[in-house]
C-alpha positions as CSV (number, residue, x, y, z in Angstrom):
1,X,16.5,44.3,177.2
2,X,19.9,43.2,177.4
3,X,22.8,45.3,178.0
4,X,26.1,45.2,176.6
5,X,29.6,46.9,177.9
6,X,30.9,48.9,175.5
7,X,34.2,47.4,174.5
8,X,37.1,50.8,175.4
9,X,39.5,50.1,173.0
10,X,36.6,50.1,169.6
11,X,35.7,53.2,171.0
12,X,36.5,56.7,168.5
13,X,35.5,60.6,169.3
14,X,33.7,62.9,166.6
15,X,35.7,66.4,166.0
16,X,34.4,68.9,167.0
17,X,32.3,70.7,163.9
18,X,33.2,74.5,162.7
19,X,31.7,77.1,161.2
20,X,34.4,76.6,158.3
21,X,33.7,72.7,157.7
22,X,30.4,73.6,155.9
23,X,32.1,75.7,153.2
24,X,31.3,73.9,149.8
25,X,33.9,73.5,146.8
26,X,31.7,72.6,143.3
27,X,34.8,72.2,141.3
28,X,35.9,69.8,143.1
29,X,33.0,67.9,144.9
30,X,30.9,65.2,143.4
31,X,27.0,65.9,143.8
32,X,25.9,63.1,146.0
33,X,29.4,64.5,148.5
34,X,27.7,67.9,148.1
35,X,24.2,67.0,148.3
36,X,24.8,64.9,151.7
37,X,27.5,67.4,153.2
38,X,24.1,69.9,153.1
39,X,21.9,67.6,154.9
40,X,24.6,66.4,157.7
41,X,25.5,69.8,158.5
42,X,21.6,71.5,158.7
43,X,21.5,73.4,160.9
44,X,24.7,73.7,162.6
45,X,27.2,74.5,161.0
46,X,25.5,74.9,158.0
47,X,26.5,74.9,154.2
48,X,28.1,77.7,152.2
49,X,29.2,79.2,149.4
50,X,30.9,82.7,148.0
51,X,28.4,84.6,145.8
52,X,30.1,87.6,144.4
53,X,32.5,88.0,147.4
54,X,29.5,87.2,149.6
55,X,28.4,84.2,152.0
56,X,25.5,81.9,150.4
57,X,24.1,80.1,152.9
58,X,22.7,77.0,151.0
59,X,19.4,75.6,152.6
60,X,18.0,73.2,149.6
61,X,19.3,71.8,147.0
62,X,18.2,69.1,143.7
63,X,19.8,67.3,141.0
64,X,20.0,69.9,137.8
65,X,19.8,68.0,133.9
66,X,22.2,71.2,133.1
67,X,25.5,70.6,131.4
68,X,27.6,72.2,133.2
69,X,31.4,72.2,133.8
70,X,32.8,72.1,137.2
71,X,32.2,75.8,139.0
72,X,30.2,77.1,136.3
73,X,26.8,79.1,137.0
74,X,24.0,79.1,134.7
75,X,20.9,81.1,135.6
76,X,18.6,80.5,132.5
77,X,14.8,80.0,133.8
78,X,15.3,81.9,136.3
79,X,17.1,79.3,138.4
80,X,20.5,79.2,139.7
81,X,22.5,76.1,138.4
82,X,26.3,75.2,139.5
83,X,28.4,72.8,137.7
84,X,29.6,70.1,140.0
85,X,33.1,67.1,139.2
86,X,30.2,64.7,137.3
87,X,27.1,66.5,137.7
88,X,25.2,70.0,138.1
89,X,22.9,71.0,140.9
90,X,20.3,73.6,141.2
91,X,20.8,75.7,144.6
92,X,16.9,76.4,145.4
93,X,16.3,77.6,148.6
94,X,19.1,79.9,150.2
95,X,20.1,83.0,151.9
96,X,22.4,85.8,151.2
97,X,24.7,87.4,153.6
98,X,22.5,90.0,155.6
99,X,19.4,88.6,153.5
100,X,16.3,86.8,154.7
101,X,16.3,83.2,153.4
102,X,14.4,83.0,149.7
103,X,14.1,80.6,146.5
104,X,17.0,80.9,144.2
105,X,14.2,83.1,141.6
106,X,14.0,85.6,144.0
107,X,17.7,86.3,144.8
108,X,18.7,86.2,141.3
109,X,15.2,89.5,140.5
110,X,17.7,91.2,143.2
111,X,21.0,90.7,141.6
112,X,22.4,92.8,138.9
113,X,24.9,91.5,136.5
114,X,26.2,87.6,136.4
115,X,26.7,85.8,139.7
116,X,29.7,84.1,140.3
117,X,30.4,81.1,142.6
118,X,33.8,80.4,144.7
């Protein structure tokens, strides 16, 4: 092995991360932004959303063939799809404010009435 000096002036720092950088904006977020902002930021901080006034931890997502517009949220099949800029995703594995962690079937048996998503 060989060693190399690092050269001081190339050098740049990372921010630090915050609990706020992992909130997630589908109206205006293209799905391969979204879908690699979820696994960069897993574990810490996270990824989230608003579900009805409530944090959404998102834990797994997958490409959705749902034609959706941006910020709109289809539940048909029992699965949770969100309209992304040029594409939907489906939000499968996630966890509910004060909630254990579940597949998007089971939180949506819980829910009453139509979710919404900010």
């Amino acid at each position: 092995l060989s060693f190399e000096k690092q050269d001081e002036q190339m050098v740049s720092f990372a921010p630090t991360l915050k609990r706020e950088d992992g909130k997630i904006d589908f109206k205006s977020s293209k799905v391969t932004d979204i879908k690699n902002k979820v696994r960069a930021l897993h574990p810490w901080p996270g990824t989230f959303c608003l579900l009805n006034d409530k944090r959404l931890k998102l834990y797994e997502i997958t490409d959705s063939v749902q034609d959706l517009s941006p910020g709109e949220v289809d539940i048909s099949l029992n699965q949770l799809h969100i309209g992304c800029k040029d594409g939907s995703l489906r939000l499968k594995y996630l966890q509910l404010e004060g909630k254990k962690p579940c597949l998007d079937s089971e939180l949506l048996n819980g829910l009453k009435g139509k979710p919404t998503i900010n």
